[in-house]
C-alpha positions in Angstrom: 140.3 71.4 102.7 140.1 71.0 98.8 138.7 74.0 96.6 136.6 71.3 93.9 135.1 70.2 97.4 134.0 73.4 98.0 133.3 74.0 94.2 130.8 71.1 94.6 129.2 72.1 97.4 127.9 75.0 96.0 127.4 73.8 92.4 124.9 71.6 95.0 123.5 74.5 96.3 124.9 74.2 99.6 125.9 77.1 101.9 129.4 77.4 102.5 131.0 77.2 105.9 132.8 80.4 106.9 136.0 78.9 107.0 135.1 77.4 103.4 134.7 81.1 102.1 138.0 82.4 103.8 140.0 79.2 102.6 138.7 80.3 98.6 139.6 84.3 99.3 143.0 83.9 100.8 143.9 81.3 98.4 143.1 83.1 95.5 144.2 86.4 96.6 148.0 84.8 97.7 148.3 82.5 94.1 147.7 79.5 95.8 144.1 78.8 94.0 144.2 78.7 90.1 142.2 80.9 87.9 139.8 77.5 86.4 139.2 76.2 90.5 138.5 80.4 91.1 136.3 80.8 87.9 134.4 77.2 88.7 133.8 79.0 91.8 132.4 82.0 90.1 130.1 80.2 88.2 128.8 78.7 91.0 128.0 81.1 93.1 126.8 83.3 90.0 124.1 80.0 89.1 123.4 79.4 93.0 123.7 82.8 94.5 125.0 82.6 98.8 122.8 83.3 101.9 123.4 86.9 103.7 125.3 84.7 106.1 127.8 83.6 103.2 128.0 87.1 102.0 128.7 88.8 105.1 131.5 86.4 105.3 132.5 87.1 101.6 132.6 90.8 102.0 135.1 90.8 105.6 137.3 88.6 104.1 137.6 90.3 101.1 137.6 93.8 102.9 140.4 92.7 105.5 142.3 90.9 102.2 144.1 94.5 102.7 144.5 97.3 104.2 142.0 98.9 105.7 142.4 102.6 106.3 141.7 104.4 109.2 141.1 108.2 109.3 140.4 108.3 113.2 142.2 111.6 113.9 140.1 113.0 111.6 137.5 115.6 113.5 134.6 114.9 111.5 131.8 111.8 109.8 133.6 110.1 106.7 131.0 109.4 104.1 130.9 107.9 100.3 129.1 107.2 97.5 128.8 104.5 95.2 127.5 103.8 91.9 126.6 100.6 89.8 127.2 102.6 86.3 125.7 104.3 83.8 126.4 106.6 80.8 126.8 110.0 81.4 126.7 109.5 85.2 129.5 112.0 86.6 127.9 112.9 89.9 130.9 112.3 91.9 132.8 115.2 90.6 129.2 117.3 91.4 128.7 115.8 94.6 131.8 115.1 96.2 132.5 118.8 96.6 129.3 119.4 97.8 129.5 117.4 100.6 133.2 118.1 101.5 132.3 121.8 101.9 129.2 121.0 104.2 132.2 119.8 106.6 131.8 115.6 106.0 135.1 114.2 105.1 134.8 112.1 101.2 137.7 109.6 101.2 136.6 108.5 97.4 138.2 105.4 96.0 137.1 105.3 92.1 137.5 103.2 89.3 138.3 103.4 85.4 135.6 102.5 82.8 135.2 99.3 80.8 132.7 99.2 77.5 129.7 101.4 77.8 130.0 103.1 81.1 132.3 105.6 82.1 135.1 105.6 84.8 135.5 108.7 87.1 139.6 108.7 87.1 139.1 108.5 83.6 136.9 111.8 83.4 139.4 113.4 86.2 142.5 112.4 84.0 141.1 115.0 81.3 142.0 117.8 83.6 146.0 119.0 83.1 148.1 117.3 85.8 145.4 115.8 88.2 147.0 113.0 89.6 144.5 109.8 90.5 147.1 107.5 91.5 147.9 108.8 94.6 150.4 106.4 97.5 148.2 106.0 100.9 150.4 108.8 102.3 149.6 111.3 99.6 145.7 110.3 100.2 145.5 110.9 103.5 147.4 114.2 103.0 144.9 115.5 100.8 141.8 114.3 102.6 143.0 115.8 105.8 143.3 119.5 104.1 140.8 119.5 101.3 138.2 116.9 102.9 137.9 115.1 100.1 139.5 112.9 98.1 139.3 111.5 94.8 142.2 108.2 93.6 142.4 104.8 92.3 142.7 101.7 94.3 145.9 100.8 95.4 147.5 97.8 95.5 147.0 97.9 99.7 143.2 98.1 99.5 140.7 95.1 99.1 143.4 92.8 96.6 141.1 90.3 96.6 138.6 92.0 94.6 141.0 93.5 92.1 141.6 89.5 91.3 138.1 88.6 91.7 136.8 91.0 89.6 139.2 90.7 86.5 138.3 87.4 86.3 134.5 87.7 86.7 134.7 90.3 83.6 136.4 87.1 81.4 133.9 84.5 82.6 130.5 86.4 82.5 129.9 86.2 86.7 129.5 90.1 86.8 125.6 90.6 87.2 125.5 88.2 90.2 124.7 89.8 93.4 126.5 88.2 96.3 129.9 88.7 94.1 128.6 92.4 93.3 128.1 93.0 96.6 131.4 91.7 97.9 133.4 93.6 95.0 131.2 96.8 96.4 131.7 96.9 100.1 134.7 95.5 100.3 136.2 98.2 98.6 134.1 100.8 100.2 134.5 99.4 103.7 138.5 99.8 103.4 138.2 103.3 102.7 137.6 103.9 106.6 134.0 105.2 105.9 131.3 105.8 108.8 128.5 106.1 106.1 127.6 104.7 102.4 125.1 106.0 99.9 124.4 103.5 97.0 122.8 104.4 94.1 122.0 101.4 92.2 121.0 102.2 88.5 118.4 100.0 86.8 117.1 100.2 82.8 118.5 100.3 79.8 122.5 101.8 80.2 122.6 99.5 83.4 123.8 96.5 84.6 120.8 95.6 86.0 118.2 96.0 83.5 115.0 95.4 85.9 114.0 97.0 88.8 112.8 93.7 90.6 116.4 92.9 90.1 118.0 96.4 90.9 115.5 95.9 94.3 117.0 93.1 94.9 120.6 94.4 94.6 120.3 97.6 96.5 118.2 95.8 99.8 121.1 93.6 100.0 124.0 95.5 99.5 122.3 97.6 102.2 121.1 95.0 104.7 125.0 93.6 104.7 126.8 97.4 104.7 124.4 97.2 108.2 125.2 94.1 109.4 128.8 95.5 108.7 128.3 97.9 111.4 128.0 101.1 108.5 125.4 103.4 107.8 123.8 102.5 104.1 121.3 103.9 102.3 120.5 103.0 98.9 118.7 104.8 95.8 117.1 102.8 93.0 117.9 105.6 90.0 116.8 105.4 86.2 119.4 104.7 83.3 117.1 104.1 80.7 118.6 107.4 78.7 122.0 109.2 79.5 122.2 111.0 82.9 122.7 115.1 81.8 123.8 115.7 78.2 127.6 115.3 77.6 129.0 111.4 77.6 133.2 111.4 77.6 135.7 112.7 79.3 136.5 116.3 78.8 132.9 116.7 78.1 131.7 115.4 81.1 133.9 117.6 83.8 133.0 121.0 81.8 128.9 119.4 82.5 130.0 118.7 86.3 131.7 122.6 86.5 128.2 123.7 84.5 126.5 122.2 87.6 128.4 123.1 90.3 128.3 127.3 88.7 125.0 126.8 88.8 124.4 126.8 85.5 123.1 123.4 84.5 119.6 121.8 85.9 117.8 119.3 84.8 118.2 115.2 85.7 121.8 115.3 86.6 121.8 118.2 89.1 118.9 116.9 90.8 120.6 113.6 91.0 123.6 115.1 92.2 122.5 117.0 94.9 120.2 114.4 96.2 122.7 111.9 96.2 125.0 114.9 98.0 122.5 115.6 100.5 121.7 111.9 101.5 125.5 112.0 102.3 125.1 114.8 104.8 122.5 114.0 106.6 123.8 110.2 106.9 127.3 111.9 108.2 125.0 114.0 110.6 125.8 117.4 109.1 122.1 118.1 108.8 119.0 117.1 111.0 117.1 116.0 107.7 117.9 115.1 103.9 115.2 118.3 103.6 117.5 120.3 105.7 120.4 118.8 103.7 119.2 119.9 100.6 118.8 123.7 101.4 123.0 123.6 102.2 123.4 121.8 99.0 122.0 124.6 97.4 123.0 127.6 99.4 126.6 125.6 98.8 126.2 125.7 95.2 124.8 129.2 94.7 127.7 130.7 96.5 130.0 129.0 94.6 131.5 127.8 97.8 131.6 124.2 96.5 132.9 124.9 92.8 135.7 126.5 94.7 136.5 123.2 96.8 136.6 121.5 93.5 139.7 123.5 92.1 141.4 123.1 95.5 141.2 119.7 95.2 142.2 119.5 91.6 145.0 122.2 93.0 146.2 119.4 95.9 146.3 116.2 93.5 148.3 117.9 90.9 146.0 119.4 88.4 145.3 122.9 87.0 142.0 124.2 88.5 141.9 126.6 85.8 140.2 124.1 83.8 137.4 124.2 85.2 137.3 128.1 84.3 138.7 127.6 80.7 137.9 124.3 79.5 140.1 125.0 76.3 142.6 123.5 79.0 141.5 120.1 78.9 142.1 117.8 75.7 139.2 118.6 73.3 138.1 117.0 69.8 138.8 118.8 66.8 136.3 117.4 64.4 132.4 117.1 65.3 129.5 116.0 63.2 125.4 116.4 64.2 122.7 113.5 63.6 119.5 115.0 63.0 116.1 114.0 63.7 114.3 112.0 60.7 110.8 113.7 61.1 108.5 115.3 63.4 107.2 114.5 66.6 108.7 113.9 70.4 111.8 111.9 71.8 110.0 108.6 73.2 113.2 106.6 73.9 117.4 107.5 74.1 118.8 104.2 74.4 121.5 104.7 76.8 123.7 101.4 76.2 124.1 102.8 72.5 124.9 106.0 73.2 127.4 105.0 75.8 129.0 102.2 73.2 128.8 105.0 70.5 130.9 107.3 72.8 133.2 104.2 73.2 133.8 103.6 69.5 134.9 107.6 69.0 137.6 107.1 71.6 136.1 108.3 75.2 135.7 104.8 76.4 137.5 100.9 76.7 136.4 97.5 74.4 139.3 96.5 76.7 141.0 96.9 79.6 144.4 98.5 77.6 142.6 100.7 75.3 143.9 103.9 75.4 141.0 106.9 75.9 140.7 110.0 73.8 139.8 112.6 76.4 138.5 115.3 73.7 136.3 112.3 72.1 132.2 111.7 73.0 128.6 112.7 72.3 126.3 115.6 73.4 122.9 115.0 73.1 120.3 118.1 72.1 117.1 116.8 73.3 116.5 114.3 75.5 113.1 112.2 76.3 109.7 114.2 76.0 111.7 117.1 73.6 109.7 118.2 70.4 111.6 117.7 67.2 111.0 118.8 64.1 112.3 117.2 61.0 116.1 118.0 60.4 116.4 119.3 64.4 119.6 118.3 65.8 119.6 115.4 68.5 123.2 114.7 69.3 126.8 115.8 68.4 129.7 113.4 68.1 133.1 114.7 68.7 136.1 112.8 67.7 139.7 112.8 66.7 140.2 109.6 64.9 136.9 108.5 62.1 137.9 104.7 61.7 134.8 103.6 63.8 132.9 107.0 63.4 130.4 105.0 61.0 129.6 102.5 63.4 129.2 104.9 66.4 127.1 107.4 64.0 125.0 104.6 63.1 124.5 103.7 67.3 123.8 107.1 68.3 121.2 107.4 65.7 119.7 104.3 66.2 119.6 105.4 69.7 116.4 107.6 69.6 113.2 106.5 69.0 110.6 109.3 67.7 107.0 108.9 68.0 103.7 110.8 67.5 103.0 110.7 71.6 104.7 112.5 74.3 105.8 109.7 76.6 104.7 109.2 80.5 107.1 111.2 82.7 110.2 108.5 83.8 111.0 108.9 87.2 114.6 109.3 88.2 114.5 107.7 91.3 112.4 105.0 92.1 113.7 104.2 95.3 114.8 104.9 98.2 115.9 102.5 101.1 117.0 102.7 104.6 116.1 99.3 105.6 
């Protein structure tokens, strides 16, 4: 078997063989394929897309590349969730809690950022101590006595798409949806999960920038996490402005803490605790998402799942006192305010640039070595469908270092649209599919 054989096959728009697909994964993943035969590949598949029968292929060999963990002896559903990225989105420091103290074990493999959306090890790195690069051991430790979990992905679990992936971010193959989907559940699957919630972002701050397209994604990704033998469901979610207010690192945990005290409402809560309570009743710890819902909140008002948060920052090493003083975590000691320009209501936040502005300040990558400034990001005042008058404050920029604070005050202000007109109502999720 040659790989520019099976390069031309599906530069033909062939469908692969299963042994075809396996030959190109174990290849790769051992050094015995090159990087230009693997990005050819890419490229193909990215033009020419695979058949669910190809990616159901694509996703076990990548998944079994590894290890793939088992949590058996655990007395209880194991459940995740998943998102495709976004600015501001931090729901799996609000929602991982939630569901661990409803009794569903969250075994949460996360990733870093890269450009305009945010990584959750990144935002968990700005509490004191809170170790996310936990051995397998060490994981399992923690998920056994907190029932949750929160690390990066070691060099055990799913290999092949820690290749795959770095080299899909060098030749532009990201937004294709078989390789999305193989990156996705392969890594999920090896987490030794019983259930999957996706949310799958579509607008403006998201990969996928259409909703025929985000459809597209989420019915697949669900149709092969089934055929996988897991439970999936899948939300279609907006990320046409920022989900909640603060974008960075240190910001965003004292938001998530906000939430989980009850303090906080408004898009990210309610995305949060659905998301939460589409876990629970997937893991069978409620008869009905509606049923789920009221533990969410009886959870949250008691405070009973802010307190599972600090025992988990407590059991991977960090100071769960943050989340009480949040003078412990890095902050930014120099801020400045845009103001609105004139009258009138909010009509558009464009997440992308408020996410690359956020970048620029220090609280995100341009590339893959950048070093993050925890303290650094953006709060924004008023959101879509706020009244402004003329000199009212729309957004915040905290950094420590000003060499790109012209550019990133020029992107956040360029962000926001202001109009005459109160815009229609956006809906935050569009979507949701258990088919």
């Amino acid at each position: 078997m040659r790989m520019v054989d099976i390069i031309r096959k599906k530069r033909d728009r062939l469908a692969l063989r299963p042994e075809e697909i396996r030959f190109f994964i174990r290849g790769y993943t051992e050094g015995e394929i090159a990087d230009y035969h693997a990005a050819a590949f890419l490229m193909a598949v990215y033009l020419n897309g695979m058949t669910e029968e190809e990616m159901l292929v694509l996703v076990d060999e990548m998944l079994h590349s590894g290890e793939v963990l088992d949590w058996s002896q655990l007395d209880g559903p194991k459940v995740d969730k998943h998102s495709t990225g976004g600015v501001g989105d931090k729901t799996s420091l609000v929602l991982a809690p939630i569901v661990a103290a409803a009794g569903a074990y969250v075994p949460m493999i996360s990733g870093r950022g890269l450009g305009h959306t945010g990584g959750t090890l990144d935002k968990l790195e700005a509490i004191p101590g809170f170790d996310v690069g936990l051995s397998a051991e060490a994981f399992g430790k923690v998920l056994a006595e907190c029932g949750m979990v929160i690390s990066g992905q070691t060099a055990e679990v799913a290999p092949a798409d820690r290749k795959l992936y770095a080299l899909r971010d060098v030749t532009g193959t990201v937004e294709s949806i078989p390789l999305i989907a193989g990156s996705i559940l392969s890594k999920k699957l090896a987490e030794g999960i019983d259930g999957l919630v996706l949310d799958v972002k579509v607008g403006a701050g998201a990969f996928m920038k259409k909703q025929a397209d985000a459809l597209a994604l989420a019915r697949t990704l669900a149709r092969i996490g089934k055929r996988a033998g897991k439970n999936v469901v899948a939300l279609i979610t907006n990320m046409d402005q920022p989900l909640g207010t603060h974008v960075g690192n240190t910001l965003e945990v004292i938001e998530s803490a906000e939430v989980l005290k009850g303090q906080v409402t408004g898009d990210l809560a309610e995305l949060s605790f659905e998301l939460a309570a589409q876990m629970i009743a997937l893991g069978g710890k409620a008869e009905s998402v509606s049923a789920a819902r009221e533990l969410v909140d009886d959870l949250v008002s008691k405070g009973v799942a802010l307190r599972k948060f600090q025992e988990v920052i407590a059991a991977q090493g960090g100071d769960p006192q943050a989340l009480e003083d949040y003078t412990c975590m890095p902050t930014a000691n120099k801020s400045e305010q845009i103001e609105s320009p004139a009258r009138g209501v909010v009509q558009r936040i464009d997440a992308e640039e408020v996410g690359v502005a956020a970048m620029l300040l220090g609280a995100g990558r341009g590339k893959v070595d950048d070093v993050i400034d925890p303290g650094a990001g953006v709060v924004l005042h008023r959101k879509v469908g706020d009244s402004v008058e003329a000199g009212t404050p729309l957004a915040t920029l905290y950094y420590n270092e000003q060499a790109k604070l012209a550019e990133a005050r020029s992107r956040l202000s360029g962000a926001y649209s202001i109009g005459e007109e109160a815009p229609p109502p956006a809906k935050l999720i569009h979507k949701v599919i258990t088919e």
